[in-house]
C-alpha positions as CSV (number, residue, x, y, z in Angstrom):
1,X,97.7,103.6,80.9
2,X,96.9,106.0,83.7
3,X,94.4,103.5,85.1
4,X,97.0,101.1,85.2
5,X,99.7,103.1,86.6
6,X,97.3,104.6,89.6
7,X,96.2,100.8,90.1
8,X,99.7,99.8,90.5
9,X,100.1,102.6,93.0
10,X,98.0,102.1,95.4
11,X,98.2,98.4,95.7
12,X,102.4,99.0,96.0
13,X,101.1,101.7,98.7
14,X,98.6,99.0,100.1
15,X,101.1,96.0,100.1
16,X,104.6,97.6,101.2
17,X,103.5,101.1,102.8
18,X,101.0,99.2,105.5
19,X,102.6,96.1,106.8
20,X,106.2,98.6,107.0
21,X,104.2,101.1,108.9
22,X,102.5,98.2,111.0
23,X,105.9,96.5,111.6
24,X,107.8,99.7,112.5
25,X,105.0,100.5,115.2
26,X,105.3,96.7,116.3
27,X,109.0,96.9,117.2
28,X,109.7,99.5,119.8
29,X,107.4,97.8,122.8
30,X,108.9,94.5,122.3
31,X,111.7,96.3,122.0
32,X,111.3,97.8,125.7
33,X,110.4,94.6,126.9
34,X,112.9,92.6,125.5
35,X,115.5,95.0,127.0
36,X,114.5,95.0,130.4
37,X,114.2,91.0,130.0
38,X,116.9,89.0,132.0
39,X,116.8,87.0,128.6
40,X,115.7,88.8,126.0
41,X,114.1,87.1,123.0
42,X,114.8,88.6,120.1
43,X,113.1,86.3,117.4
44,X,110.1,88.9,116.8
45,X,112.3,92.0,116.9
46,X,114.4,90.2,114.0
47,X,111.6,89.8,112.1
48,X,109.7,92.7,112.9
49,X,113.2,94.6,111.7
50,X,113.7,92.3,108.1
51,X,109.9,93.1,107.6
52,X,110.6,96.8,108.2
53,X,113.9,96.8,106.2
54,X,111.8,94.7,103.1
55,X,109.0,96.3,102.8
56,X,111.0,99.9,103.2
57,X,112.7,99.1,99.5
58,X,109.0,97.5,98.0
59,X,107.9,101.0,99.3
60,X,110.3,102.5,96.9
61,X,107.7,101.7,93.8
62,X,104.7,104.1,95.7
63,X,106.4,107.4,94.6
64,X,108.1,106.3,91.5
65,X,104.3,104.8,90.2
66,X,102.7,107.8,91.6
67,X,104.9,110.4,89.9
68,X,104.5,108.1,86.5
69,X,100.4,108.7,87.5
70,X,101.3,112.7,88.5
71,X,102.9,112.7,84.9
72,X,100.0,111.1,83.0
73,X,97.2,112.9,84.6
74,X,99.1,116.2,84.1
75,X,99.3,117.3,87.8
76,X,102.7,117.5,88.8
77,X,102.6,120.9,89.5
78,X,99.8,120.7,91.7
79,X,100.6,122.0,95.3
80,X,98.6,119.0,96.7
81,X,100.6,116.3,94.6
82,X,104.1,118.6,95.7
83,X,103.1,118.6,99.6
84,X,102.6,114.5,99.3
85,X,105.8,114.0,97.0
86,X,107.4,116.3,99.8
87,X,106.3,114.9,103.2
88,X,106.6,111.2,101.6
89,X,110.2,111.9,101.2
90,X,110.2,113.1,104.9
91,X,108.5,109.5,105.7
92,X,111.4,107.7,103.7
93,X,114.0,110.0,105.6
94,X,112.4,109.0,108.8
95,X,112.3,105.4,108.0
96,X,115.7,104.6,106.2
97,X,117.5,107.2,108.6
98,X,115.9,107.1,111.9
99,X,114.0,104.1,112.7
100,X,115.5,101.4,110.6
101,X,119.2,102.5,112.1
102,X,117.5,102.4,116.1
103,X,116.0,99.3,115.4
104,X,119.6,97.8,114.1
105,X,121.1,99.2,117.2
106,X,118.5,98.1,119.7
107,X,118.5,94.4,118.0
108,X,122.5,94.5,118.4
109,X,122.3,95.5,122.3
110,X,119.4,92.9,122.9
111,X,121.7,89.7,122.5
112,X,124.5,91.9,124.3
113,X,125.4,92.9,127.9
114,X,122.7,94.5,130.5
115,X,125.0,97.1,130.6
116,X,124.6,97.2,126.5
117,X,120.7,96.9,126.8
118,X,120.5,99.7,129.4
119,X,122.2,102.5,126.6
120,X,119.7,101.5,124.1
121,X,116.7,101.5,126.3
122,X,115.9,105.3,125.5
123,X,116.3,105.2,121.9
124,X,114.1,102.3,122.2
125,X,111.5,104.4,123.6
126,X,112.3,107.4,122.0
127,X,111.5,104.9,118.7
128,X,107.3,104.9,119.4
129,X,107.3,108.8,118.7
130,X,109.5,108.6,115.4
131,X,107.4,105.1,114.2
132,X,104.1,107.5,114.9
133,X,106.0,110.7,113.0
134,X,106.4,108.5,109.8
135,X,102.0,107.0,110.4
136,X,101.2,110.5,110.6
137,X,103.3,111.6,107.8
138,X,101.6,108.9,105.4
139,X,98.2,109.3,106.8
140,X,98.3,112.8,105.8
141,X,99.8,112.3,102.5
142,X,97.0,109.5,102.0
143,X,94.7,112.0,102.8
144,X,95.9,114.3,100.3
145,X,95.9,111.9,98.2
146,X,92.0,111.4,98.4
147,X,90.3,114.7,98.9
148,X,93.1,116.6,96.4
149,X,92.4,119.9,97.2
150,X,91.1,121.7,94.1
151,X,89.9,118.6,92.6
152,X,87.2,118.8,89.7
153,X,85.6,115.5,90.9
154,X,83.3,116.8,93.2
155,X,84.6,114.4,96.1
């Protein structure tokens, strides 16, 4: 069952934790552009945001698979698996509160006023450092992920 459960895991990780992360880093330099356009398009932003919103509540399944994995192998305790389970939560805080949130408010202003698209212009840009926070934060908790600190494997 374990082998099933870690199999599900990372493919939910591979399918909905990517293309979100990929998306989310897509969105804020179209975003810039699109605001300092005398007509903005907004077609790409809309779908780089209903990707980002999608795949954000597909990504749900990574930790809820990976603690029914934690729970088989008999390692939830570990301070390896607890750091990951920790700064994943951090990466779904940063995502559902922070960058989903700016991208709803920049793709509000885009279709608005100049006036509208100048206010959001810094969160806009401020939204490439918070899309890289959340990459870093999974690239470290897929790194724990591999080497495991304390691991018997020999890997």
């Amino acid at each position: 069952m374990n082998k099933f459960l870690l199999s599900v895991h990372v493919l939910a990780a591979i399918i909905f934790v990517g293309p979100v992360t990929v998306a989310a880093s897509m969105f804020p330099p179209l975003a810039r552009r699109a605001l300092a356009a005398d007509q903005p398009e907004t077609a790409e932003l809309k779908v780089l945001h209903r990707i980002s919103r999608g795949y954000a509540i597909g990504g749900l399944s990574v930790p809820v698979f990976g603690i029914a994995v934690g729970a088989g192998l008999g390692v939830l305790t570990d301070y390896w698996l607890i750091v990951s389970m920790i700064l994943t939560a951090i990466a779904a805080g940063v995502l559902a509160f922070v960058v989903l949130p700016a991208q709803g408010r920049v793709l509000a202003a885009a279709d608005g006023a100049p006036e509208a698209r100048d206010r959001v212009l810094p969160q806009a840009k401020s939204l490439s450092m918070t899309t890289g926070v959340f990459a870093l934060l999974w690239a470290v908790v897929v790194v724990l992920m591999i080497v495991r600190p304390g691991s018997t494997t020999g890997v």
